[in-house]
N, CA and C atoms as a LAMMPS dump frame, in Angstrom:
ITEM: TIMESTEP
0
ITEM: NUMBER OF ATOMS
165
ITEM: BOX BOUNDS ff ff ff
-5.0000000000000000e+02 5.0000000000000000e+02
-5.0000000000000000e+02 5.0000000000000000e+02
-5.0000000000000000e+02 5.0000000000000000e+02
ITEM: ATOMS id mol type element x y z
1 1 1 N -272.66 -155.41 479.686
2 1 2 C -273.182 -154.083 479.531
3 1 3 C -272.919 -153.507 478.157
4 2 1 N -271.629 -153.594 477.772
5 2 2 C -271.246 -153.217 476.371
6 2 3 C -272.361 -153.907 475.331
7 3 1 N -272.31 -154.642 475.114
8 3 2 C -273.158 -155.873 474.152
9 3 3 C -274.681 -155.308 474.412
10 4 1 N -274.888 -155.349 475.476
11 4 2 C -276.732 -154.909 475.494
12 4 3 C -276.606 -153.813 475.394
13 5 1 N -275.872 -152.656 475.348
14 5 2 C -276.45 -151.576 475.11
15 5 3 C -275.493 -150.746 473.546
16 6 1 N -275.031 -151.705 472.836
17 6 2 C -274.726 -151.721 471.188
18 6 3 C -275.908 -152.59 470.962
19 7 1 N -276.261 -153.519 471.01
20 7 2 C -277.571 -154.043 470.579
21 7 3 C -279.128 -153.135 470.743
22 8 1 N -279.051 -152.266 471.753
23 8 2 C -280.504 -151.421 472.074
24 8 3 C -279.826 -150.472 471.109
25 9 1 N -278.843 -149.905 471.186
26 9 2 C -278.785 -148.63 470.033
27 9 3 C -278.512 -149.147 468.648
28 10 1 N -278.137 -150.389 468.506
29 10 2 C -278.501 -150.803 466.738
30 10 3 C -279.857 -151.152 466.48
31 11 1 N -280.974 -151.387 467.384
32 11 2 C -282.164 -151.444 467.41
33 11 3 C -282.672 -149.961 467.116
34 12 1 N -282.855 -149.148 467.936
35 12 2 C -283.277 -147.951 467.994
36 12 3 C -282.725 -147.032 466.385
37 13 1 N -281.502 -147.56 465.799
38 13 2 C -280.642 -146.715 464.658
39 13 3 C -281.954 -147.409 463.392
40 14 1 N -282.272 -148.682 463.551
41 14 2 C -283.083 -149.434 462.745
42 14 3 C -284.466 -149.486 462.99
43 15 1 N -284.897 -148.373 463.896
44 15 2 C -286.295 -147.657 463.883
45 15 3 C -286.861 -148.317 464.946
46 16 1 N -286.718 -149.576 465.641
47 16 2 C -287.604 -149.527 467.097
48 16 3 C -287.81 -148.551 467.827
49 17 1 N -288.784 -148.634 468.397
50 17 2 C -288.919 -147.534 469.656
51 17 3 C -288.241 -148.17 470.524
52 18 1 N -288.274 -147.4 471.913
53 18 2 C -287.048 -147.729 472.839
54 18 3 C -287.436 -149.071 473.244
55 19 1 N -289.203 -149.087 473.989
56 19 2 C -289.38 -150.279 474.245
57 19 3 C -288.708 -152.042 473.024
58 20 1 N -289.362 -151.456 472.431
59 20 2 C -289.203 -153.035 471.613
60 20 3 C -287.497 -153.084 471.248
61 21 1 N -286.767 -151.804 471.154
62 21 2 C -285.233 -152.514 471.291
63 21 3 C -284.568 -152.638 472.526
64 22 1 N -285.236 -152.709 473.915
65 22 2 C -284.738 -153.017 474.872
66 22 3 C -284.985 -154.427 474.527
67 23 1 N -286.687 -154.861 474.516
68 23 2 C -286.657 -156.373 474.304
69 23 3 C -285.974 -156.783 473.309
70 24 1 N -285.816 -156.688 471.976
71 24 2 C -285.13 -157.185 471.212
72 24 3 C -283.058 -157.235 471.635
73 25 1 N -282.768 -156.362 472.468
74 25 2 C -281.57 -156.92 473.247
75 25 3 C -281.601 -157.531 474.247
76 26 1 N -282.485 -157.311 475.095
77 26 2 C -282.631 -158.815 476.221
78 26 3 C -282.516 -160.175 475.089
79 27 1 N -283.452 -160.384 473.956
80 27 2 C -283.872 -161.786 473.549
81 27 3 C -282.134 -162.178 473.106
82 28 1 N -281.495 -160.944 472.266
83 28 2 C -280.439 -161.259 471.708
84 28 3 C -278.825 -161.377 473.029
85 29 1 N -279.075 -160.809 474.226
86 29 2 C -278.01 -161.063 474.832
87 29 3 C -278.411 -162.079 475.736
88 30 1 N -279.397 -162.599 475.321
89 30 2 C -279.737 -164.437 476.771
90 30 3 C -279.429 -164.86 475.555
91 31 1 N -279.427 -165.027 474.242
92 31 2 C -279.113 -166.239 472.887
93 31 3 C -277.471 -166.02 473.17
94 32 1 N -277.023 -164.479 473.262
95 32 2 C -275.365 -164.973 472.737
96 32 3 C -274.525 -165.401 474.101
97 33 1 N -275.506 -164.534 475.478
98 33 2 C -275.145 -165.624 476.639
99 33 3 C -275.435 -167.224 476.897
100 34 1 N -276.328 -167.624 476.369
101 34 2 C -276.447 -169.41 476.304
102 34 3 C -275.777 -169.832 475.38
103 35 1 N -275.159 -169.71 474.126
104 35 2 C -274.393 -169.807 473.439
105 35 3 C -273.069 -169.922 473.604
106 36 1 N -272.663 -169.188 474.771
107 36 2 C -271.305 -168.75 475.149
108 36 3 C -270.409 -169.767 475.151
109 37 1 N -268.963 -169.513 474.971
110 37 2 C -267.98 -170.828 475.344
111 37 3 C -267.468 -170.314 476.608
112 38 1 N -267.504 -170.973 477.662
113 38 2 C -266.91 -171.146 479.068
114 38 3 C -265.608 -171.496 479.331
115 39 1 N -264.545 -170.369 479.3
116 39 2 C -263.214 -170.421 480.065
117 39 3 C -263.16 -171.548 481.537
118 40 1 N -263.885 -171.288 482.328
119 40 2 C -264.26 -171.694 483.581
120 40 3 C -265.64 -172 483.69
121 41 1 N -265.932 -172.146 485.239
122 41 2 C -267.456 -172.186 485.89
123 41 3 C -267.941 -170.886 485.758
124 42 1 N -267.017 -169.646 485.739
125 42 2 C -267.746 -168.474 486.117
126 42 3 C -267.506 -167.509 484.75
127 43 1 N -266.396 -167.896 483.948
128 43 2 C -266.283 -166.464 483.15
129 43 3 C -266.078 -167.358 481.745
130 44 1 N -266.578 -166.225 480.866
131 44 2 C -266.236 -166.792 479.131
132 44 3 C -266.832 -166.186 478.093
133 45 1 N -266.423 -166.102 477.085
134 45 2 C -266.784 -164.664 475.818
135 45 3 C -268.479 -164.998 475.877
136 46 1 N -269.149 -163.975 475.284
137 46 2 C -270.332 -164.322 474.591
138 46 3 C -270.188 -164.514 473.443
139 47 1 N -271.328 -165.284 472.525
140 47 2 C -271.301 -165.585 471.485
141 47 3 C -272.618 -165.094 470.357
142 48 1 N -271.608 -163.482 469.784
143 48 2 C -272.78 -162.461 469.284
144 48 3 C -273.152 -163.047 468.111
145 49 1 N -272.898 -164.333 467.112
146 49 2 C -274.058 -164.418 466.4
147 49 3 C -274.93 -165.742 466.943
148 50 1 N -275.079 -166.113 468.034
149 50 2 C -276.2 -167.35 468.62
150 50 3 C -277.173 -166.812 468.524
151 51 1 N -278.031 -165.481 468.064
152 51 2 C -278.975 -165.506 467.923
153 51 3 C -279.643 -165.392 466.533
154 52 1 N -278.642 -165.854 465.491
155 52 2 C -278.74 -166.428 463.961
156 52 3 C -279.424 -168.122 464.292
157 53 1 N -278.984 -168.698 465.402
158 53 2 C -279.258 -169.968 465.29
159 53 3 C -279.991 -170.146 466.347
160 54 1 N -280.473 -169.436 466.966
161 54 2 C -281.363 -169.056 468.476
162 54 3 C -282.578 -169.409 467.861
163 55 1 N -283.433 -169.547 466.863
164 55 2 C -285.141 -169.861 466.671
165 55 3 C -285.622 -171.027 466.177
């Protein structure tokens, strides 16, 4: 929750409208969630710059 919604308001500070920085934090919190390193099966940091190497 933290992460997607600092990513929609650094979108929105950098002039998106609301729509396109909601999408532009969905695209960026599934890159730094697939990215992630896994403590376990269930829990583990995200990894906020995977979407430098996400394209």
């Amino acid at each position: 929750g933290c992460t997607f919604s600092a990513a929609v308001t650094a979108e929105l500070a950098n002039g998106s409208d609301v729509k396109e920085a909601i999408y532009a934090a969905k695209e960026f919190i599934t890159a730094a969630i697939k990215g992630s390193f896994q403590l376990n099966e269930y829990i583990g940091p995200t990894k906020h710059s995977a979407h430098r190497f996400d394209k």
